[in-house]
VOSETOR-330554 format. One line per field, with one value per residue: residue number from 1; chain; x, y, z of N, C-alpha, C in turn. Coordinates in Angstrom, 3 decimals. Each point is the difference from the previous one (the first is absolute). Layout:
# residues N
seq = (NUM,...)
mol = (A,...)
n.x = (X,...)
n.y = (Y,...)
n.z = (Z,...)
ca.x = (X,...)
ca.y = (Y,...)
ca.z = (Z,...)
c.x = (X,...)
c.y = (Y,...)
c.z = (Z,...)
//
This chain:
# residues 204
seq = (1,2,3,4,5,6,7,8,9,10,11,12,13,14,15,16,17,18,19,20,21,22,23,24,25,26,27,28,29,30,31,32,33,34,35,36,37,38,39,40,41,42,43,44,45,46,47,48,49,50,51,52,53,54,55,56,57,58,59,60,61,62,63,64,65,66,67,68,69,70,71,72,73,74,75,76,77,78,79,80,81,82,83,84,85,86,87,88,89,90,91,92,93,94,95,96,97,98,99,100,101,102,103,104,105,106,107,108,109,110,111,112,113,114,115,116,117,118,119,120,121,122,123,124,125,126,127,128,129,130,131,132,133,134,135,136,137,138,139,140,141,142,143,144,145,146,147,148,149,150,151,152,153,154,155,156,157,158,159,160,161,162,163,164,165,166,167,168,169,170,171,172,173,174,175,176,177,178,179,180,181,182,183,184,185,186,187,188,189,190,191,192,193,194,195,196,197,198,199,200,201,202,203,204)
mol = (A,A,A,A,A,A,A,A,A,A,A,A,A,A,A,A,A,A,A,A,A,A,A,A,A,A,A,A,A,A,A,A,A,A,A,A,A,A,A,A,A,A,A,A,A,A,A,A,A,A,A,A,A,A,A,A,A,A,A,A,A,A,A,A,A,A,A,A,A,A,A,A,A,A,A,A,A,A,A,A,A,A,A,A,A,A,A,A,A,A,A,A,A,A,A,A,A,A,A,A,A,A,A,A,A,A,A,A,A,A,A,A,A,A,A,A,A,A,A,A,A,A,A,A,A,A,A,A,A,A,A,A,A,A,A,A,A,A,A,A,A,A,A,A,A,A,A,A,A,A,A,A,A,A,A,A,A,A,A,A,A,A,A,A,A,A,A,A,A,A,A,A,A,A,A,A,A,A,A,A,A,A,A,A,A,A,A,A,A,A,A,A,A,A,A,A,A,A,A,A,A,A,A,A)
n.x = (2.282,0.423,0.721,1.276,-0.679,-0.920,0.933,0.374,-0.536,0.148,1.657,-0.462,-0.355,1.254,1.203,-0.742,-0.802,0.930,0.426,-1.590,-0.769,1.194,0.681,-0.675,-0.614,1.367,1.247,-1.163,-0.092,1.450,0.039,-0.948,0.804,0.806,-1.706,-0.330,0.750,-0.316,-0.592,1.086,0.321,-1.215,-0.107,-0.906,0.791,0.954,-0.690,-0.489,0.939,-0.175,-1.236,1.033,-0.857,1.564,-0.027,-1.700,0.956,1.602,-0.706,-0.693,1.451,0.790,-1.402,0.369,1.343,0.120,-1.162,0.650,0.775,-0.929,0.257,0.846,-1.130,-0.571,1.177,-1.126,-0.943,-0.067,-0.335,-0.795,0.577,-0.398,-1.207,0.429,-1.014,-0.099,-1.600,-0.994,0.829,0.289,-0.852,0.367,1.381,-1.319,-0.797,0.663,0.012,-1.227,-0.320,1.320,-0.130,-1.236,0.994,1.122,-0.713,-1.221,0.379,0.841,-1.205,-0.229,0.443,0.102,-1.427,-0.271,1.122,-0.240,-1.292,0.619,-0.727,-1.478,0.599,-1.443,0.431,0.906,-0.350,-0.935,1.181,0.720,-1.291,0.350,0.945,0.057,-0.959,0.599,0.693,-0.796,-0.049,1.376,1.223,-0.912,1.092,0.736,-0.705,0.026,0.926,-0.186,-0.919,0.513,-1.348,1.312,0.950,0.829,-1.085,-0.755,1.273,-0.148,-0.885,0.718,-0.493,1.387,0.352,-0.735,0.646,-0.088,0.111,0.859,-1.811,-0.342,0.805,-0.475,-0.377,0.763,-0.182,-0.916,0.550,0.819,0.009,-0.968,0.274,0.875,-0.895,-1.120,1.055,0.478,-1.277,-0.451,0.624,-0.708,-1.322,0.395,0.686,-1.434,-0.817,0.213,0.272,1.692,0.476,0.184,1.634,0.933,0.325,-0.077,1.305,0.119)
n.y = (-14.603,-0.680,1.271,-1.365,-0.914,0.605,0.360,-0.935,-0.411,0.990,-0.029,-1.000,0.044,0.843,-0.757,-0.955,0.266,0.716,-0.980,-1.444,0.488,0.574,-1.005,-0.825,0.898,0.309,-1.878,-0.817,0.873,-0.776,-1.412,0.215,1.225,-1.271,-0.602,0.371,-0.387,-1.093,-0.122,0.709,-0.432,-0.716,1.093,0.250,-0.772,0.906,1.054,-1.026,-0.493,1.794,-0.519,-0.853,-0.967,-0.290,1.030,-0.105,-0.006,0.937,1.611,-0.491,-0.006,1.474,0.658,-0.244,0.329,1.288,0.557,-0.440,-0.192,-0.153,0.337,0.687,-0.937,-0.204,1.214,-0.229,-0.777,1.521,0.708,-0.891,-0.764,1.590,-0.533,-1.662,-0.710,0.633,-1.060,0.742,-0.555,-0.933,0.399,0.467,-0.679,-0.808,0.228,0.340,-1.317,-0.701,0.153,-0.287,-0.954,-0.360,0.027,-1.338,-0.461,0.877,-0.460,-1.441,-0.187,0.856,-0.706,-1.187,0.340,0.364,-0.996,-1.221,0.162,0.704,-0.203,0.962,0.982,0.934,-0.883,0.362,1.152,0.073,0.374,0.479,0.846,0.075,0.236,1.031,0.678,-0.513,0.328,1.179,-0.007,0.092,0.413,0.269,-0.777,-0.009,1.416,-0.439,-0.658,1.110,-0.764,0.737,0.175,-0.397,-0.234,0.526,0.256,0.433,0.441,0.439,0.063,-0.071,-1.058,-0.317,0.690,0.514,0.723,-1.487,-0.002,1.131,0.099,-0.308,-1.108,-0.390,0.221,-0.474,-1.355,-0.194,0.276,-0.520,-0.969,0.190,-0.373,-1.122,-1.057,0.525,-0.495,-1.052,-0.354,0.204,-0.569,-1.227,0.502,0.141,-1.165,-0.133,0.330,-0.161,-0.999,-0.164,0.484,-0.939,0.008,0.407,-1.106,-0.618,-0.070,-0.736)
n.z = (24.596,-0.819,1.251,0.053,0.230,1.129,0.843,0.064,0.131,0.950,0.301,-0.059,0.642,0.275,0.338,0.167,0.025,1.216,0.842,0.025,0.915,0.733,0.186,0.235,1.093,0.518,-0.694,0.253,1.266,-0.051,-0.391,1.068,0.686,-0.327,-0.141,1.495,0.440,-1.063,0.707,0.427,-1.571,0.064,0.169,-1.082,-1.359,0.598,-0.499,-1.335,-0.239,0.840,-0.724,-0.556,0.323,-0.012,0.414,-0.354,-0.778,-0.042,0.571,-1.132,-1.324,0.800,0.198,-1.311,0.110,1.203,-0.372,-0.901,0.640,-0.267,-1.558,1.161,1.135,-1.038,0.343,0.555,-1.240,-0.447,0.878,-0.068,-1.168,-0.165,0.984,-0.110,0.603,-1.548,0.232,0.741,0.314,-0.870,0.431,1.227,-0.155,-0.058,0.405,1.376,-0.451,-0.097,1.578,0.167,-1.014,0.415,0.801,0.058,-0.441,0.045,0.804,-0.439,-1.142,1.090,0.695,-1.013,-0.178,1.262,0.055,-0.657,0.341,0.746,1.186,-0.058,0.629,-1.068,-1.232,0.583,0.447,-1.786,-0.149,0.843,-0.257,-1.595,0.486,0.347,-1.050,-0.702,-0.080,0.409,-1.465,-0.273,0.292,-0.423,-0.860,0.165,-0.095,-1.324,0.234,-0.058,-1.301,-1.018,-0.408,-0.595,-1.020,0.752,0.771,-0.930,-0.788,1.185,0.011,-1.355,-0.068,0.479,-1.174,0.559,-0.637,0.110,1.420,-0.265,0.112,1.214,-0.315,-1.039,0.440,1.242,-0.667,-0.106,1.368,0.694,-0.287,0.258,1.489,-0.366,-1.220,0.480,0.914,-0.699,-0.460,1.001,0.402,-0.887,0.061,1.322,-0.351,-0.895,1.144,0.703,-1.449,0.150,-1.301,-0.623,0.738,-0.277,0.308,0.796,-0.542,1.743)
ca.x = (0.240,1.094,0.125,1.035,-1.039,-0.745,0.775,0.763,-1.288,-0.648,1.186,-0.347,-1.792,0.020,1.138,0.344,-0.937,0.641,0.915,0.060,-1.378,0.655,0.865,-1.055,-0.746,0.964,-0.046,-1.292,-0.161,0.870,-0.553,-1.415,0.800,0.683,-0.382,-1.234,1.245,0.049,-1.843,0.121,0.046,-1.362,-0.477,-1.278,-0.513,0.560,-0.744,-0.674,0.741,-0.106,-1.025,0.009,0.094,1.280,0.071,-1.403,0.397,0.561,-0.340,-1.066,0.431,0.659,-0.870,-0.516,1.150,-0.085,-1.381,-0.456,1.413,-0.588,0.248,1.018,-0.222,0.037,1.492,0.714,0.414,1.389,0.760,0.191,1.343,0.824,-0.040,-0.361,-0.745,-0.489,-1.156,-0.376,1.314,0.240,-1.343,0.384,1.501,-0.354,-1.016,0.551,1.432,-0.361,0.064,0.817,0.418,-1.273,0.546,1.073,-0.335,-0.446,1.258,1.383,-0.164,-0.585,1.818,1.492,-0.784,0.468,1.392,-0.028,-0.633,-0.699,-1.466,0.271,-0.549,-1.321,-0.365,0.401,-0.649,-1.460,0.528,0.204,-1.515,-0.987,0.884,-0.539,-1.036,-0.411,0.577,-1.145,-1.711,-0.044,-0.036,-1.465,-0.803,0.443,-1.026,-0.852,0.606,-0.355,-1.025,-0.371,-0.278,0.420,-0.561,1.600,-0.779,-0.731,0.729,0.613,-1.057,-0.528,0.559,1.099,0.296,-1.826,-0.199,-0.713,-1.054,-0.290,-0.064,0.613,1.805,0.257,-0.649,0.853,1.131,-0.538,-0.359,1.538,0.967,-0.939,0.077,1.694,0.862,-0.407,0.861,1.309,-0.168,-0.389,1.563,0.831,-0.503,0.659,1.755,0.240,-0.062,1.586,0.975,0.776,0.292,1.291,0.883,1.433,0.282,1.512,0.589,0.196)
ca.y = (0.459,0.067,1.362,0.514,-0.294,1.378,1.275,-0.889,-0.033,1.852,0.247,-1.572,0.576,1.627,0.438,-0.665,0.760,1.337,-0.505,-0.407,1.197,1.174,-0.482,0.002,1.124,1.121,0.423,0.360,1.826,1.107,0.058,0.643,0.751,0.263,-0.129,1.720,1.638,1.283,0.665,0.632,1.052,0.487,0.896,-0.450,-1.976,-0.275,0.610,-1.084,-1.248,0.077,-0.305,-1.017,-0.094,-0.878,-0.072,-0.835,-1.271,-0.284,-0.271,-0.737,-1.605,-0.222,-0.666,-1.524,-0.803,-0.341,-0.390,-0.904,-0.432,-1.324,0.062,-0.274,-0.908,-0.793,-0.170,-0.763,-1.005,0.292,0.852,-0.138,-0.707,0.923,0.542,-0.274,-0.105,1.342,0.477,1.325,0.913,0.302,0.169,1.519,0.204,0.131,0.873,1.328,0.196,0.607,1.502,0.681,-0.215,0.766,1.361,0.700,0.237,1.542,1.264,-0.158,0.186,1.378,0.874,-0.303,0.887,0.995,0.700,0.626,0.914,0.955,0.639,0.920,-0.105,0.225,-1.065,-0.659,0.345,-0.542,-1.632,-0.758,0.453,-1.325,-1.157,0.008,-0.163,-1.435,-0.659,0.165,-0.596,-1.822,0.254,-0.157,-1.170,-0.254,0.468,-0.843,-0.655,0.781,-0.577,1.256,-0.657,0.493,-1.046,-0.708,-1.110,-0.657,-0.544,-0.575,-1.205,-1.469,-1.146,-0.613,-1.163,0.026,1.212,0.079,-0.260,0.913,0.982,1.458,0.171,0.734,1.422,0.901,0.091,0.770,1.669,0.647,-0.016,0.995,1.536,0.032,0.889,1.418,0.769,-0.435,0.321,1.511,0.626,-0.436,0.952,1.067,0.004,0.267,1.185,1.323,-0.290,1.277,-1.163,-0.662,0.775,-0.838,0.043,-0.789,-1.016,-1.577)
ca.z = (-1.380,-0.990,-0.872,-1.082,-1.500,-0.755,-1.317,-1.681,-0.893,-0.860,-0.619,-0.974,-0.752,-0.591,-0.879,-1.221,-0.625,-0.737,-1.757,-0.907,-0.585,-0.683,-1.338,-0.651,-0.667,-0.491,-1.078,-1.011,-0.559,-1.212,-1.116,-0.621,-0.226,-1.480,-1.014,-0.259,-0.277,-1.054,0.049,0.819,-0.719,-0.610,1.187,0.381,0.328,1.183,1.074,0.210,1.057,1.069,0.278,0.157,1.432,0.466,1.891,0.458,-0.598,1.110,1.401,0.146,0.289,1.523,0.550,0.065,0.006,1.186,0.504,-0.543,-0.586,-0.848,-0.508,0.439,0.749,-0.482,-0.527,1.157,-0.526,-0.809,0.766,0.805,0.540,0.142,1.233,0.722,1.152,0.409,-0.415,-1.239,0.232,-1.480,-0.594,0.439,-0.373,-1.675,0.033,0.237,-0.905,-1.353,0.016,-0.338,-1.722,-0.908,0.467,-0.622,-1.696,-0.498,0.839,-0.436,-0.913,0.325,0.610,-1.453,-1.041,0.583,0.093,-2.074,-0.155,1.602,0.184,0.564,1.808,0.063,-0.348,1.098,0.905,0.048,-0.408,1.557,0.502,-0.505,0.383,1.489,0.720,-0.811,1.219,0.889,-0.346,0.838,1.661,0.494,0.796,1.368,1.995,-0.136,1.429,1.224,0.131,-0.804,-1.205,-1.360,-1.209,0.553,0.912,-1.140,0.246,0.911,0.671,-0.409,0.671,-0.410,-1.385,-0.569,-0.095,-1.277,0.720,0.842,-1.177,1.154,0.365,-0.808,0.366,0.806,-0.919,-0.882,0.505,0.210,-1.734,-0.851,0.494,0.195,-1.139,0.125,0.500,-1.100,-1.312,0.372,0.307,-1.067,-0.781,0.474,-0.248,-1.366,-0.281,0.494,-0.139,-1.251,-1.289,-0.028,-0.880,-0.668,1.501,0.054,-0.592,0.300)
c.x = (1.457,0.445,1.025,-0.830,-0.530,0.944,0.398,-1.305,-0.539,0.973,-0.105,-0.959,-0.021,1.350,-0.264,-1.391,0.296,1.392,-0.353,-1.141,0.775,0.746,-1.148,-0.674,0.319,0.192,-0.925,-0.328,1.047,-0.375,-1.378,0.481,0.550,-0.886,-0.891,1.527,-0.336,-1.639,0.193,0.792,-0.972,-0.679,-1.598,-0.105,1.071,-0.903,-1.431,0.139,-0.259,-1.103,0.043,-0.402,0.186,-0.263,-0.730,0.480,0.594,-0.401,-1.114,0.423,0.750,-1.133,-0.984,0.854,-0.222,-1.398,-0.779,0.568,-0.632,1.179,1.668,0.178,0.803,1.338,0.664,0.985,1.625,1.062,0.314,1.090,1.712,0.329,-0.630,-1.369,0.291,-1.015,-0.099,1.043,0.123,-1.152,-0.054,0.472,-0.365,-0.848,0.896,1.363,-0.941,-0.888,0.529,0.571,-1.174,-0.181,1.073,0.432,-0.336,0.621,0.789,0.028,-0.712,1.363,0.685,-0.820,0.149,1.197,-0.064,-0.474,-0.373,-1.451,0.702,-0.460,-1.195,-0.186,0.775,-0.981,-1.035,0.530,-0.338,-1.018,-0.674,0.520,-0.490,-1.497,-0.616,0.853,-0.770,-1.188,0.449,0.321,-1.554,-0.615,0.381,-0.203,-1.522,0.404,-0.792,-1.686,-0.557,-0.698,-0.180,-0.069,1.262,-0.875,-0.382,1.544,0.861,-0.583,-0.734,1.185,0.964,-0.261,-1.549,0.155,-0.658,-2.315,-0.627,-0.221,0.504,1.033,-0.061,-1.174,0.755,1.546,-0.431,-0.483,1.194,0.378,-1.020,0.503,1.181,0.149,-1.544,1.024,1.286,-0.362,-0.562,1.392,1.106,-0.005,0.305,1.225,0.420,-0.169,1.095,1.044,0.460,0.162,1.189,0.931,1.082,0.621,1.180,0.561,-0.283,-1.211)
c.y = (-0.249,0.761,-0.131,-0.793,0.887,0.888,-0.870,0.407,0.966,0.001,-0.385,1.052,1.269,-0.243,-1.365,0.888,1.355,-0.466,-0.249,0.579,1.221,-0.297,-0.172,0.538,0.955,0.158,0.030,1.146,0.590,-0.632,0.718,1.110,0.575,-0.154,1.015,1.222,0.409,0.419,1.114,1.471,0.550,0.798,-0.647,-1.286,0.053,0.775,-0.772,-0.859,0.265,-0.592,-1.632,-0.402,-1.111,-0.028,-0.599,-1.655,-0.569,-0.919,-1.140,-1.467,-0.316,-0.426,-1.218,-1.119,0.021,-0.484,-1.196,-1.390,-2.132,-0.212,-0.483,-1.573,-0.889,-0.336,-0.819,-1.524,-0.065,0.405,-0.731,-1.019,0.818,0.246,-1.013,0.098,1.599,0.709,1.325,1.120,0.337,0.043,1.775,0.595,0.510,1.045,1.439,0.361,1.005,1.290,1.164,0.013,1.329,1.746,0.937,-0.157,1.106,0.588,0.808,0.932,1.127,0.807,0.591,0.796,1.457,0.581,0.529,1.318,0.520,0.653,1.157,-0.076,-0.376,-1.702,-1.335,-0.279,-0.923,-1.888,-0.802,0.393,-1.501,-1.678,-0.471,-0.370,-1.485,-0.972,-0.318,-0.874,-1.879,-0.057,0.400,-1.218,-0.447,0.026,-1.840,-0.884,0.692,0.384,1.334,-0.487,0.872,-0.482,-0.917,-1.346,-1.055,-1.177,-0.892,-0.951,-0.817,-1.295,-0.560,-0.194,-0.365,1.130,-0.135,-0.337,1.163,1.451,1.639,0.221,0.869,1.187,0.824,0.939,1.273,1.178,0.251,0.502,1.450,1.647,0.123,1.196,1.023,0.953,0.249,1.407,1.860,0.826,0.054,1.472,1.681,-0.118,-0.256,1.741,0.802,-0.932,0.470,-0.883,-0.890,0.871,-1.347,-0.093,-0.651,-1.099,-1.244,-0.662)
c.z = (-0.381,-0.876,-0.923,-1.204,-0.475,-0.824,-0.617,-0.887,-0.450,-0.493,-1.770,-1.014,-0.047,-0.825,-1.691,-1.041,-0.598,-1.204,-1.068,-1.061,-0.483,-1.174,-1.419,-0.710,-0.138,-1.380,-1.228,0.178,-0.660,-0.821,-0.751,-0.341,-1.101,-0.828,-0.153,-0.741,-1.664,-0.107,0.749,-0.804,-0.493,1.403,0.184,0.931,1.700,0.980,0.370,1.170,1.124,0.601,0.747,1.521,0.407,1.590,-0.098,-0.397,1.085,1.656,-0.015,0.117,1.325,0.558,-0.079,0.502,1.327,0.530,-0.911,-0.191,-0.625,-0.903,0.191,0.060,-1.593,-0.501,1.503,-0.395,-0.471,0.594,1.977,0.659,0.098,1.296,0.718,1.467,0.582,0.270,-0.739,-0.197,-1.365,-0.903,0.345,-0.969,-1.851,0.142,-0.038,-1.398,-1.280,0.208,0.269,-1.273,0.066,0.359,-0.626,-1.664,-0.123,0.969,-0.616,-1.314,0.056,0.180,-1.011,-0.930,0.769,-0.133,-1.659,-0.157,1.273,-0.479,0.692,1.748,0.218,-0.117,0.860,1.169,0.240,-0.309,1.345,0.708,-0.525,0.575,1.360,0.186,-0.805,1.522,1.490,0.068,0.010,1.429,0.668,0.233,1.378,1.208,0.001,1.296,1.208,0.312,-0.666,-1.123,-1.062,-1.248,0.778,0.656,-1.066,-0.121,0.799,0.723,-0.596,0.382,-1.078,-1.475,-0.210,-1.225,-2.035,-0.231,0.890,-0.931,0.991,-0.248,-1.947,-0.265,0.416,-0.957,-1.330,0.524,-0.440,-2.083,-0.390,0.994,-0.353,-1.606,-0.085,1.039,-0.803,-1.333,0.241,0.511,-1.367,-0.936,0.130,-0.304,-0.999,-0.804,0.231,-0.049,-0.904,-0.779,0.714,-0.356,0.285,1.966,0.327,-0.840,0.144,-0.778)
//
């Protein structure tokens, strides 16, 4: 094994993705940010918003990006004289970049609406409950490797870039997106409930 290749390469494939997916999708969440901030004087239409189900959005495009990653393949043409007889190296490098963009957009833009306007503990609470458990229902796919048949299997075991030929592989797909926002949108509804109005919050 060619261990100083190997860590170059996780090195490669965790630090350029947290730059260029954070930069990224950092500043399109201040910008989303600045454009939800004046809906956020209207108490109803902001206690609305809580409903939105961004995480199912979110965690669904990290997981297509890592378990699906087709779509990537084809920026190989473009991207790939950046990096030289890099094979799928920069086909990785694309995939993980944009799931971390597809992460840190409604993050970012969860944080900068938080600091404006603070939730309360109760709605915190159910914030990072609903976060968590939309988060679960894709990490389920995963025990699929371990020969668990889940909708993760349905997914995972269809064959290379078949996946427009593969009515299982979108079945599978179609467990996850449906338990993801009945978990997103049933939590959404409790944190709309015991949410306080908007009040007047920080300056920045």
């Amino acid at each position: 094994m060619d261990f100083p290749t190997v860590f170059f390469n996780h090195l490669l494939l965790s630090i350029v993705p947290w730059i260029a997916g954070g930069l990224i999708g950092g500043s399109l969440g201040y910008l989303l940010a600045l454009a939800i901030r004046p809906l956020q004087s209207r108490s109803g239409l902001y206690r609305v918003l809580r409903l939105l189900p961004w995480r199912t959005i979110a965690f669904i495009l990290a997981a297509i990006a890592v378990y699906a990653p087709y779509p990537f393949v084809l920026l190989g043409p473009v991207l790939g004289p950046i990096l030289p007889r890099s094979g799928f190296l920069i086909h990785a490098l694309a995939s993980i970049s944009f799931a971390v963009l597809a992460l840190a957009l409604p993050f970012t833009t969860s944080i900068i609406a938080g600091y404006w306007f603070p939730p309360s503990l109760r709605e915190r609470l159910v914030a990072g409950a609903r976060t968590l458990g939309v988060a679960s229902v894709v990490l389920a796919i995963t025990p699929s490797h371990w020969g668990v048949r889940s909708a993760g299997w349905l997914i995972t075991t269809v064959e290379p870039f078949d996946y427009p030929r593969a009515p299982m592989f979108w079945l599978g797909c179609g467990i996850v997106v449906s338990v993801a926002l009945l978990v997103d949108l049933m939590m959404g509804l409790i944190q709309m409930v015991i949410a306080r109005p908007a009040e007047t919050g920080a300056k920045g």
